[in-house]
N, C-alpha and C positions, 0 to 999 in steps of 0.2 A: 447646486448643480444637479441635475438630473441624470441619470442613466441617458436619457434621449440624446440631450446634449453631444454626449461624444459620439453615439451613431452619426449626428449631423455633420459633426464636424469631419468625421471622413470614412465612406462608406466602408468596411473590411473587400479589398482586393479590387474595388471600384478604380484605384486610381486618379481619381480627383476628389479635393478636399476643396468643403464652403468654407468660407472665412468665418473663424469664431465670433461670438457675440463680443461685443467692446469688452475688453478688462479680461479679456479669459486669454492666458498663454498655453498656444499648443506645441510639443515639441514629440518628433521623430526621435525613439532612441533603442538600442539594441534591445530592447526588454518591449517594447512596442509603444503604442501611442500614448504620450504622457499631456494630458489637461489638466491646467492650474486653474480654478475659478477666482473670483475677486474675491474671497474670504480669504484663501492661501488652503483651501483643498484641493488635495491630489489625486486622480484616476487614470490607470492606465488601463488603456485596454492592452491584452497581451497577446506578443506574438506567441503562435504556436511553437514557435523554436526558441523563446524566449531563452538564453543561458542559465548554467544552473553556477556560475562561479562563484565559488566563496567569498564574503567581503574582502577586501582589496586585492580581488584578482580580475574581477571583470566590469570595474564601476562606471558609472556614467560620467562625461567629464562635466567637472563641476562640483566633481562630488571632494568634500573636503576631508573626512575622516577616512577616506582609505574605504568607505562603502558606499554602495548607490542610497540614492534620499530614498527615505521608503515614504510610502504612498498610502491615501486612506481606504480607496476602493480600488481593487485591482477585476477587471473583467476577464473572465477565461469561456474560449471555447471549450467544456470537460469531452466533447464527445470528439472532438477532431482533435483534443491531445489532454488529456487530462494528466499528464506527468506534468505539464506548466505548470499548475498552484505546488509542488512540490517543488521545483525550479523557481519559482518564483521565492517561496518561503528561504532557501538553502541560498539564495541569491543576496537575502536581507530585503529586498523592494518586497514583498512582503511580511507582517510583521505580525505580534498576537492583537494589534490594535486595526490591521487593516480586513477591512468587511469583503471578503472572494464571493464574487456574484458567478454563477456557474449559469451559461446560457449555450445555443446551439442544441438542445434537443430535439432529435431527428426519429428518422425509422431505422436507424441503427441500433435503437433502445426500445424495447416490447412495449414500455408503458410511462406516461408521466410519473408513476409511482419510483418507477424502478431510476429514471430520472435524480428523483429526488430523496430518493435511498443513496444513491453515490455522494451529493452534492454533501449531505447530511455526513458522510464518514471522513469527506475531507475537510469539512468545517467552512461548508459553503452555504449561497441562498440562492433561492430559485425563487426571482419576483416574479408575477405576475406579468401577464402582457400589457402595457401601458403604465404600470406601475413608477411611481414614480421614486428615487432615491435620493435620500440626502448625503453630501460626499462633503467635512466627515460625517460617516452613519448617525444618526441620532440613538443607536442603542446598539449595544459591547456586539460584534458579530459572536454568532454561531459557534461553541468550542467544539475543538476539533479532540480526537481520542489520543490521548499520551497515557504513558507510563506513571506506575506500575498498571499495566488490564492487560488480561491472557484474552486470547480469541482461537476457540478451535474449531477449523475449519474442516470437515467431513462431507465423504462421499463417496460412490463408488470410481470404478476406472473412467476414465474421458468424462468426467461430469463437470467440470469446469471449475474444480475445487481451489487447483490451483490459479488458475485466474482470478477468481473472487477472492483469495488471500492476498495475489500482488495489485489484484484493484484496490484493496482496503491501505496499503501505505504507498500509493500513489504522489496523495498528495503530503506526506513526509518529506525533510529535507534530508535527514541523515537515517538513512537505512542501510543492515546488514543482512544479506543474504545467504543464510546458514544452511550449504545447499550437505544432505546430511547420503546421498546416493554413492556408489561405486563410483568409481573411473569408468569412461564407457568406451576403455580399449578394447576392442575385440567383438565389440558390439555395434551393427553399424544403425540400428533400428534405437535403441537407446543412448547413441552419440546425436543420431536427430532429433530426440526427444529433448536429449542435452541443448543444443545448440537453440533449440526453438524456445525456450527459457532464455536462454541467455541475450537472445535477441530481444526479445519483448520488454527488457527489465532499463530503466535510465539508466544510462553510463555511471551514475556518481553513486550508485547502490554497489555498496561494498559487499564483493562474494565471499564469503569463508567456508573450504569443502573438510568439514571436520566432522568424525563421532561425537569430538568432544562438547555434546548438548549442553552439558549441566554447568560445564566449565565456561563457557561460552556467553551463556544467559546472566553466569555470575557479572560476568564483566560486561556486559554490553550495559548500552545507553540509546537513547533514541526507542529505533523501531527495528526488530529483528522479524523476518519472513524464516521460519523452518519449515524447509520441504524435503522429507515428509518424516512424520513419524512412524510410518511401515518400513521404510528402507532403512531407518536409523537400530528399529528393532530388528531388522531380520540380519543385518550385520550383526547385531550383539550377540545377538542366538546362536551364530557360525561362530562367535569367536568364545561362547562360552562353551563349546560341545554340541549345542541342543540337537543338532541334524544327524547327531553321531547315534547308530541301532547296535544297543543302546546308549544314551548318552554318559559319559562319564560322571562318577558319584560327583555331587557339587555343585553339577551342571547348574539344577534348577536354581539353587540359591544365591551363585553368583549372577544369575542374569535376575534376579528378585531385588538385590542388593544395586545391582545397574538403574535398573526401571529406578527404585527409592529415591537414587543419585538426581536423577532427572527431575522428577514429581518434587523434589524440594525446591530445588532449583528453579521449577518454574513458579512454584507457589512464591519463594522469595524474591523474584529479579523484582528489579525496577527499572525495568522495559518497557515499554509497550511490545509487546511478542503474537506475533500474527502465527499459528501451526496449522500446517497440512496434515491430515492422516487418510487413511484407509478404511469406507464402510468396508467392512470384509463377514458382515453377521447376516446379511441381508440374501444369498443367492445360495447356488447349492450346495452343498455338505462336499468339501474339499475329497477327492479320494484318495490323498496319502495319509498316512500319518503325521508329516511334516507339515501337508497344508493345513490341518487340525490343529496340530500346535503351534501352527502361528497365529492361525485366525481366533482361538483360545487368548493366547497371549496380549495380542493386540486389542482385542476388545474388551480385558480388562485393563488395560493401559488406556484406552479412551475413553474408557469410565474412571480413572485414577485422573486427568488432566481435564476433564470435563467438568469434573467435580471441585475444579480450584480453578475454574474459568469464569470470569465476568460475563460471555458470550460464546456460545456455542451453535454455529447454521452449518443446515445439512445442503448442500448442493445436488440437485438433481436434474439434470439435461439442462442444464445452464444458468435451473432458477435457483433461488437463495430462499430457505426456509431458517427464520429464526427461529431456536431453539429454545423455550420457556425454563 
């Protein structure tokens, strides 16, 4: 069966469907368009709202063990929803045997590269036009980035830093969102900031709003998003003294002894752990003393997790620089 195949068989939002070729069954199902070829391979192409339910909560009827059949080639529009392969995956109809073909690249993405930089993080393929595909693939798809691998994501303010962290476990099933900021009572400029995160993110991304980094990474599994590593340390620093002229005796060694807590922690999980931080080196010479010892602080903490990271990209106006 070919990729074409199911274009034919029914256009996306056309409304009418051609009659499949003899021997091939198509069926309509809440996860989207499912084609069985005469071999007994499976492709769906996916709805954009495709469900993200756990095995036996949202299965297809028919399905016998309490999970939807998974399938060999699942098709996803990545740029009109690219949370589906992740919904798909968390769903079961996606599986580590089924090949995610990512298509729908438009002028909402600067370049086929940048394209196929996404496709590439969530363990997808970007055929070629007319290319033709075998369903099941004839070779293992694409792996996608699991645990244990650290990723630190940097940058300066509004660089898009945190987007490109929660792009990168998109197509995950089980993520935690280790959101590490204040409450944003009293704040109404950083409740929108709040809020605009929270919108962006799949429903089934578990939030956890805790200091507790080190503790956190111990125990987690899957895919954890920490946003950010500036507000997790400028918390610390308040609670160990640091802001206090002058700070009391101790001050520095307790928030030394905090930072170690963490940096083990990440060095040990067996995660996959996505972190936001702070370029804070880059602009001009802070005029308090407080903005110096933070910017101090912090930039030798993202030389401490940089340094026990598998990946390291600096975001700059939207674009993503890997880091050698």
């Amino acid at each position: 069966m070919s990729v074409d195949d199911a274009f034919t068989l029914r256009a996306p939002g056309s409304g009418t469907a051609t009659p499949p070729p003899r021997g091939y069954l198509v069926t309509e199902t809440v996860y989207g368009t499912r084609v069985e070829g005469t071999g007994g391979g499976q492709l769906l192409y996916a709805r954009p709202d495709a469900p993200a339910d756990p095995p036996g909560e949202g299965r297809e009827s028919g399905a016998s063990d309490g999970a939807p059949d998974r399938v060999d080639v699942a098709i996803v529009d990545v740029v009109e929803s690219p949370w589906t392969i992740g919904a798909l995956r968390r769903s079961g109809i996606a599986g580590d045997t089924t090949a995610v073909i990512a298509v729908g690249g438009d002028h909402r993405l600067h370049s086929p590269d940048e394209f196929t930089r996404r496709a590439r993080l969530w363990g997808a393929s970007c055929p070629a036009d007319g290319q033709e595909l075998l369903c099941p693939p004839s070779a293992w798809p694409p792996g996608r980035v699991r645990g244990p691998r650290r990723v630190l994501v940097t940058g300066g303010a509004r660089s898009g830093k945190s987007t490109e962290a929660e792009l990168r476990a998109l197509g995950e099933p089980e993520v935690t969102y280790l959101a590490t900021g204040p409450a944003p009572a009293g704040d109404d400029s950083w409740a929108r900031r709040v809020k605009a995160h929270r919108e962006r993110r799949p429903w089934w991304w578990r939030t956890v709003e805790t200091s507790d980094v080190a503790g956190t990474l111990d125990r987690a599994s899957g895919t954890v998003l920490v946003d950010c590593v500036g507000t997790w340390l400028a918390g610390e620093m308040e609670q160990c003294g640091m802001w206090r002229d002058p700070p009391p005796p101790g001050a520095e060694e307790a928030l030394s002894s905090r930072v170690d807590e963490v940096v083990r922690a990440w060095r040990r999980t067996s995660a996959h752990v996505v972190a936001v931080t702070n370029e804070v080196g880059s602009g001009v010479v802070p005029p308090t003393v407080s903005g110096g010892l933070f910017r101090d602080h912090l930039g030798w903490l993202n030389q401490l997790l940089a340094a026990e990271s598998e990946d390291v990209v600096l975001v700059t106006a939207g674009r993503v620089v890997e880091l050698p």
